[in-house]
N, C-alpha and C positions, 0 to 999 in steps of 0.2 A: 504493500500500500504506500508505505514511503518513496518508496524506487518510483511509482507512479505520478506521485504528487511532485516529488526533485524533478520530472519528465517534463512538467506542465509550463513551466518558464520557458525551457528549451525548447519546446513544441512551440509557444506563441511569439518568440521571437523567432525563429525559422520561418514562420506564417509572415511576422512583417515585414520581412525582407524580403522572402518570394513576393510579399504583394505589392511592394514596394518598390520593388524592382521592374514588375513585370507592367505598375498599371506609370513608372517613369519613364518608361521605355515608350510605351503610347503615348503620353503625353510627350517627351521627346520629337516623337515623329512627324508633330502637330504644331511642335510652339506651344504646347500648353504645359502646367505642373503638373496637371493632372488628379486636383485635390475635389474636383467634382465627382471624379472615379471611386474615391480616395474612401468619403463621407459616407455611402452605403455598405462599403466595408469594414469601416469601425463600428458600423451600428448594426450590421447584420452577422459579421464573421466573430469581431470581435465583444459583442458584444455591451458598446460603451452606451451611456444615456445621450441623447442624442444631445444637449446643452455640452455635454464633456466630451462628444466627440465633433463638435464646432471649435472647441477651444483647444483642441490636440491639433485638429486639420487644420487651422490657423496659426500655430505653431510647428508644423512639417511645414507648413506651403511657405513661410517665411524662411526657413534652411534652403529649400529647395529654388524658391524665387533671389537670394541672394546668390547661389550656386551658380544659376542660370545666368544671371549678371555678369559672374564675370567668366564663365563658359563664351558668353556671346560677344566680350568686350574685343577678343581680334577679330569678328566678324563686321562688326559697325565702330568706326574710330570713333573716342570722344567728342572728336571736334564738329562731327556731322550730327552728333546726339545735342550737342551742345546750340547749335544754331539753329533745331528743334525743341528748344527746350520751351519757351511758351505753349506749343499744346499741352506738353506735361504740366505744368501748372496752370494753366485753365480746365483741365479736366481735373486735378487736383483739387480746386478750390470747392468743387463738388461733392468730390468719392471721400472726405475724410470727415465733411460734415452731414454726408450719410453715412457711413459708418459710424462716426459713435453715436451718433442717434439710434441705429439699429441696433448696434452690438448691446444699447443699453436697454430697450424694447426687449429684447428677448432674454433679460435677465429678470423679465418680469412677467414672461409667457409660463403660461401653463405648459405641462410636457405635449401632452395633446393639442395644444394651439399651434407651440414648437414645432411638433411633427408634421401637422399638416400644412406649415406656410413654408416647412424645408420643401419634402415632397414636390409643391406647386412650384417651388423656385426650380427643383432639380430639373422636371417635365420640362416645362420654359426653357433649361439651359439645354436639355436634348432636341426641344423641336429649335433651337437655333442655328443649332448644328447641324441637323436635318436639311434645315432650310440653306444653309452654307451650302449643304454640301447638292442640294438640287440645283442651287444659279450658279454655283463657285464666288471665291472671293480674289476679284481680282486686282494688279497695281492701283491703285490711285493717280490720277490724271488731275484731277482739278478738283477745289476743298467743292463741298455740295450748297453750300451760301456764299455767294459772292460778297455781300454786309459782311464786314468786319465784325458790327456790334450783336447782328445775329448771331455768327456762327460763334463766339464767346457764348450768347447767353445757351446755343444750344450744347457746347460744350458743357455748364454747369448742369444744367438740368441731365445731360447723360452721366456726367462724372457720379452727380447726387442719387441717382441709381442704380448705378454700378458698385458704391461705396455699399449700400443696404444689401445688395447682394451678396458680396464679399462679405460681409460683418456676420451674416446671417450662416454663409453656408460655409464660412474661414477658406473660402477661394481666392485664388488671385484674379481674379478675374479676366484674366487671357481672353477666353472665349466671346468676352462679351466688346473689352478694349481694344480687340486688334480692329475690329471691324469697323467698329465706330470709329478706331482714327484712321482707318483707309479714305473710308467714305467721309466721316464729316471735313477732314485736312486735306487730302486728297494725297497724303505720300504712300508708297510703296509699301508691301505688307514686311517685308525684312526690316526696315527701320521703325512698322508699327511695334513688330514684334517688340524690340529692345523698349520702345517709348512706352511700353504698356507696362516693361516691367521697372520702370523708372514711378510709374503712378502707383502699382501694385501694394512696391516695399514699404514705401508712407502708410498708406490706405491701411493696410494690415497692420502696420504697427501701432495705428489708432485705435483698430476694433481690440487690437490684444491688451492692451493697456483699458481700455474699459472692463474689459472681460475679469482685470486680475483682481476684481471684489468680490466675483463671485466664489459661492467654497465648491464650485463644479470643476477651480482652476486648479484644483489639487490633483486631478487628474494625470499632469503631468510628471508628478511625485512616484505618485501610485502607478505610473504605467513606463516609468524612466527608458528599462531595458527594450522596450517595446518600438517606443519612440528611437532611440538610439539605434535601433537593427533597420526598422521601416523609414527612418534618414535617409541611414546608408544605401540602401537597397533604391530609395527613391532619386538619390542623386546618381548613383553608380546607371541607372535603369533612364535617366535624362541622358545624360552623358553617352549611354549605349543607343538611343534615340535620335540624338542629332548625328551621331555619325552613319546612322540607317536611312536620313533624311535624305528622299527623294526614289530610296526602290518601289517602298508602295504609293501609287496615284492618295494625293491630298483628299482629293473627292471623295475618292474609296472608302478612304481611312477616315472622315467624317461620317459618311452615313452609319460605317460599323460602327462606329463608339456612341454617335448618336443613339442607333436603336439597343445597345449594351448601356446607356448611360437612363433611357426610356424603360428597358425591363427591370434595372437593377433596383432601381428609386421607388418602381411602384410594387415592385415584389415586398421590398424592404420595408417600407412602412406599412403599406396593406395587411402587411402578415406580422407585425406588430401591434395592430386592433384588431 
């Protein structure tokens, strides 16, 4: 019985790093963390309350979003990031003052409120994807408001969205910023890719620091060795991602994680009520 229980560690960290590996590796192949994959897995596989496993996913995706930073820094020079940098802070001025709005809103959700406004966000993030992956998502040509003061106020209003959904599901929100800075900026999706994780690591580190009142944050205490293998596994599994970037078709590889990101969400919470 002993011998079983000494087993139980080593068994669930084994689990985090194969899954860590395997769901960075898809995101990898995307431009994403892959912490949308991430959050049905802590609450179905592993186990977690879904409040503790926001504040774990929110804690990988900030390891894994710094990682990606500077994995990506010889790909896009500072100096081209640098002379981009007002999108980032106009979509910034958004996503940080929805997120701690958010992140503190669901310090105050019921678990069942909780679970069914994650659910809805996850669905939304798969039929996005969906949708990506039916038109494709292509360079940017020209921002989508010629107004200067337009395309700023529409900046805030999508950053202030993206921030709630980050805070809410501990995602970086890739999925949702590359798009919207192709389209609403009109630059190239390689340099959205880096500008999105320039908005990200802010954005995150606001919802995490509202989160750290909660005692759901102890989580990260209580799950150290977990967290520690499913890091590794999640960075090692980006890293093996980007170097696979471009054998499978994008499109492809959007509709499958799409309809995997659509059954996983609503297995997982459906079968939690």
């Amino acid at each position: 019985m002993k011998a079983i229980e000494s087993m139980q560690p080593s068994l669930r960290s084994a689990q985090g790093f194969l899954a860590g590996s395997l769901i960075g590796t898809l995101g990898g192949l995307i431009g994403l963390g892959g912490a949308e994959f991430r959050l049905p897995v802590l609450i179905g596989l592993f186990r977690l309350e879904t409040l503790e496993a926001v504040i774990f996913n929110k804690a990988m995706s900030l390891v894994v979003v710094a990682a990606a930073l500077l994995f990506r820094s010889g790909g896009i020079p500072l100096e081209q990031l640098a002379a981009h940098l007002g999108i980032a802070l106009n979509l910034l001025a958004g996503s940080l003052v929805g997120a701690w709005w958010a992140a503190g809103h669901a310090l105050r959700l019921s678990r069942q409120w909780l679970d069914r406004i994650v659910m809805l966000m996850l669905v939304g993030l798969a039929l996005v994807m969906l949708a990506e992956a039916a038109v494709g998502l292509h360079d940017g040509s020209a921002p989508l408001f010629a107004s200067a003061p337009l395309q700023l106020l529409a900046g805030l209003l999508a950053g202030l969205g993206i921030g709630v959904v980050a805070a809410l599901l501990g995602v970086a929100g890739g999925e949702l910023l590359i798009p919207t800075i192709v389209l609403l900026y009109g630059v190239d999706i390689k340099l959205a890719g880096s500008l999105s994780l320039m908005v990200s690591l802010p954005t995150m580190i606001v919802g995490f620091a509202r989160y750290s009142s909660s005692g759901a944050f102890a989580i990260l205490g209580r799950e150290r060795p977990l967290f520690g293998w499913m890091a590794a596994g999640s960075i090692l599994g980006a890293a093996l991602g980007g170097l696979l970037l471009g054998l499978v078709p994008t499109r492809l590889l959007m509709l499958l994680l799409g309809v995997i990101l659509l059954v996983s969400a609503l297995k997982t919470f459906l079968h939690r009520h």
